[in-house]
C-alpha positions as CSV (number, residue, x, y, z in Angstrom):
1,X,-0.7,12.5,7.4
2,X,0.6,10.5,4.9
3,X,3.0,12.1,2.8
4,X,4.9,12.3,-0.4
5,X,6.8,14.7,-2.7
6,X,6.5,15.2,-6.5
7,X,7.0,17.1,-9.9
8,X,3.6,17.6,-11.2
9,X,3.7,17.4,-15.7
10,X,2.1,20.4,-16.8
11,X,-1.3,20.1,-18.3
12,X,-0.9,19.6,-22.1
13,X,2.1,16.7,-20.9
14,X,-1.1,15.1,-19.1
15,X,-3.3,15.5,-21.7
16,X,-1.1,14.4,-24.4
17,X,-0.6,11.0,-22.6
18,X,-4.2,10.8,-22.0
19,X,-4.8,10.5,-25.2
20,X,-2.0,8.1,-25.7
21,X,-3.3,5.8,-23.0
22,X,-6.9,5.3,-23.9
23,X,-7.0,3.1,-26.7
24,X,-4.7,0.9,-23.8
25,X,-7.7,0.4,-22.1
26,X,-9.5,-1.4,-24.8
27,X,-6.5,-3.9,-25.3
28,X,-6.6,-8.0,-23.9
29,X,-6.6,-7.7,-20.4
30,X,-7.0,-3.8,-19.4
31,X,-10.5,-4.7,-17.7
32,X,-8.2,-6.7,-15.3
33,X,-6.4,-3.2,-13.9
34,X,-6.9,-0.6,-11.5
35,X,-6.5,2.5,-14.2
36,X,-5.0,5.5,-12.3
37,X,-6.9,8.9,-13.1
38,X,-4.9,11.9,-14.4
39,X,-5.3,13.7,-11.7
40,X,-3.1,11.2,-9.9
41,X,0.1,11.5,-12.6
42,X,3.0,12.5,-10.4
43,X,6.5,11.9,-10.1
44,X,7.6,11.1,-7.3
45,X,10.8,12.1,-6.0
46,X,10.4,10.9,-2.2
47,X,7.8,8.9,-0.4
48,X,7.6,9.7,3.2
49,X,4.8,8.0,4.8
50,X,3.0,9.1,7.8
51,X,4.4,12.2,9.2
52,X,3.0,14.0,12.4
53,X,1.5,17.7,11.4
54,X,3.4,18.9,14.2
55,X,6.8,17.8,12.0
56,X,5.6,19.5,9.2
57,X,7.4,23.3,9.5
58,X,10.0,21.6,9.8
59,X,9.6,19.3,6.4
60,X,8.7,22.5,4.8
61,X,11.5,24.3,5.9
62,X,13.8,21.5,4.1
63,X,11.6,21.5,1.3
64,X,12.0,25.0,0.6
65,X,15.9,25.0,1.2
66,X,15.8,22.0,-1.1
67,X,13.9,24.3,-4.1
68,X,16.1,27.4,-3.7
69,X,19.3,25.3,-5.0
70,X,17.1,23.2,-7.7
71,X,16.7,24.5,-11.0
72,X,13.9,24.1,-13.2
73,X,14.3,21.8,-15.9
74,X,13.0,19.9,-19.2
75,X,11.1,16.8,-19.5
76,X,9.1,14.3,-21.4
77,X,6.8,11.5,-20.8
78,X,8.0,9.3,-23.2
79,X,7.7,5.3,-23.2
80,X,6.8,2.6,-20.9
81,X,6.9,-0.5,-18.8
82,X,6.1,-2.5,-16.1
83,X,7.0,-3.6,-12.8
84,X,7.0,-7.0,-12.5
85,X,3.2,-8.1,-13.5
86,X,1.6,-5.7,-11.2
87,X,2.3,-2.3,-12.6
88,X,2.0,-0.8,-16.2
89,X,4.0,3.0,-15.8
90,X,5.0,5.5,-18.4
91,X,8.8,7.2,-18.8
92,X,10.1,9.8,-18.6
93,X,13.3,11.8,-20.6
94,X,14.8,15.0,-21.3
95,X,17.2,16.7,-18.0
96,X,16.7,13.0,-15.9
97,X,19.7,14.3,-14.1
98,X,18.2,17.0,-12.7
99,X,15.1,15.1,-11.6
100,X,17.0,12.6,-10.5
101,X,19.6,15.0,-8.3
102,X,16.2,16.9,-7.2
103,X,15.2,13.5,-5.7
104,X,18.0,13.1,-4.0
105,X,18.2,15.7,-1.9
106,X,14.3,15.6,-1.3
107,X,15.4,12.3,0.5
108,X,17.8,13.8,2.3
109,X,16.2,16.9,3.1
110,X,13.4,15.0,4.8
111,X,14.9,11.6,6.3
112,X,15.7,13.1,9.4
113,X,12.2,15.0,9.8
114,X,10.5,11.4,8.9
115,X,12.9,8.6,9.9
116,X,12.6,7.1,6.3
117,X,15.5,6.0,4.1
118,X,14.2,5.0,0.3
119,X,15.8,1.4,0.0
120,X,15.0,1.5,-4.0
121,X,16.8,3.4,-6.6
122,X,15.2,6.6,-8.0
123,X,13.4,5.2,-11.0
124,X,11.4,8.5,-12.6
125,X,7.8,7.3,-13.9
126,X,4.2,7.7,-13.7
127,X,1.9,5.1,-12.7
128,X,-0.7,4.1,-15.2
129,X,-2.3,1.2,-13.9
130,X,-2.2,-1.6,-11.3
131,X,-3.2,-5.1,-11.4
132,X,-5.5,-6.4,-8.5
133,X,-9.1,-6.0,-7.4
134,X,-11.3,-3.3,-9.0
135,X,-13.7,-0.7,-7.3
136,X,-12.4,-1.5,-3.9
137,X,-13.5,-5.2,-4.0
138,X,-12.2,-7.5,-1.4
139,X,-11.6,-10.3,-3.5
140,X,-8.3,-12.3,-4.6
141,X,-5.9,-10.2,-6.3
142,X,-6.3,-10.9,-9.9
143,X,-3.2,-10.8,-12.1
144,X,-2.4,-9.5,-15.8
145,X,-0.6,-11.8,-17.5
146,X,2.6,-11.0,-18.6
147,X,2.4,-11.3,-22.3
148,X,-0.9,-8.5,-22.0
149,X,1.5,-6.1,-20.1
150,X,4.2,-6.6,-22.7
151,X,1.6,-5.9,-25.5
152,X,0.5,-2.4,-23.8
153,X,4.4,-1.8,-23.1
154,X,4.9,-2.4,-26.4
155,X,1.3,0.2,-28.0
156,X,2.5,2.8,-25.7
157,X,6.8,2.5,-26.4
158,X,7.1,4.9,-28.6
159,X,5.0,7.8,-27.3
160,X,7.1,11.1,-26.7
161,X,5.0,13.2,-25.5
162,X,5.6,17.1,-25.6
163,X,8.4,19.0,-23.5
164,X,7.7,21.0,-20.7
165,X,9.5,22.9,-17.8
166,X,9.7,20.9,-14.0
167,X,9.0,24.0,-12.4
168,X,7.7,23.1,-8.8
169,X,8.3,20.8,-5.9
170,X,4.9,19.3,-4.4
171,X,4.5,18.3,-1.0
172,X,1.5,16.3,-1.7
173,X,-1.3,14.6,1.3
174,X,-2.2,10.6,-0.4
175,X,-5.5,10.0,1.2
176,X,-7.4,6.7,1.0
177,X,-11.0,5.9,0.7
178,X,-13.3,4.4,-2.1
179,X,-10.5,2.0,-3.0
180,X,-8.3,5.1,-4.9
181,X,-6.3,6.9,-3.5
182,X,-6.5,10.9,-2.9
183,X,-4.2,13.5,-3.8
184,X,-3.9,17.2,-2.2
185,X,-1.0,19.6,-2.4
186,X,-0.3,21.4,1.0
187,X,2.4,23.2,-0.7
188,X,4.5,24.0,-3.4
189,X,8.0,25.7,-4.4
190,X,9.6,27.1,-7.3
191,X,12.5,25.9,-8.7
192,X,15.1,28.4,-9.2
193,X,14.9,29.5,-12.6
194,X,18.4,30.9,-13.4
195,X,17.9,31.2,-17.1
């Protein structure tokens, strides 16, 4: 199975950057992108890759450890950017610390169960689009140029969407087939809410 693990925004957060992102997809160069679907806006603390089923009580196990001592917390999607000229992604703010300490023991709950380390700094976003070939095409990777990406950056830089309350931790299943990719919680914690 391949695996990650993830805060999920609650559903006015998703729908409030919904509506921020569409007139994006009308701008010089959006027909060029892969546009990701709400229903795939995570955060992702910790990607783990493929991970036998037969390891899984035991991820689950560290999981739920990890969510006793984690509490719940405040964000905000808020801004954006881009990777390079490949990805367009959308910020986050409010209690990063806590997402950001939440991640890090996510990694180190599950690195022994999977093997993986995460070689990149924790860098809180959700995707919004990707350059490259559309509707599962196999054809040449087609890129966005730069100064397009900069001018959605810039429409979509000073959206703060609304506050809500990182309540759970999501071990999620990414599955791939019709060129997007698949998303199915197997299981979920609370946070500890000590307020």
């Amino acid at each position: 199975m391949r695996l990650f693990v993830a805060v999920l925004p609650s559903a006015g957060a998703l729908q409030g950057l919904f509506d921020a992102v569409a007139p994006l997809r009308e701008l010089p160069g959006a027909e060029r992108l892969r546009w990701t679907g709400v229903d795939g806006w995570h955060l992702t603390l910790a990607f783990l890759g493929e991970v036998p089923a037969e390891r899984l009580p035991e991820l689950e196990a560290g999981l739920a450890a990890v969510s006793e001592v984690h509490s719940v917390h405040r964000l905000r999607i808020a801004g954006a950017g881009r990777f390079g000229d490949r990805v367009l992604w959308a910020g986050v703010e409010g209690q990063t610390w806590a997402l950001r300490r939440l991640a890090d023991a996510v990694t180190e709950a599950t690195a022994e169960v999977t093997g993986a380390t995460d070689d990149f700094a924790f860098h809180p976003h959700l995707t919004l689009a990707r350059a490259g070939s559309s509707r599962g095409h196999r054809r040449a990777v087609q890129r966005v140029a730069a100064a397009e990406l900069d001018g959605m950056v810039a429409a979509l830089a000073g959206y703060r969407g609304p506050e809500w309350t990182a309540a759970e931790l999501h071990l999620v299943r990414s599955g791939l087939g019709g060129g997007a990719a698949h998303y199915e919680t197997l299981r979920s914690w609370p946070l500890a809410d000590w307020g």
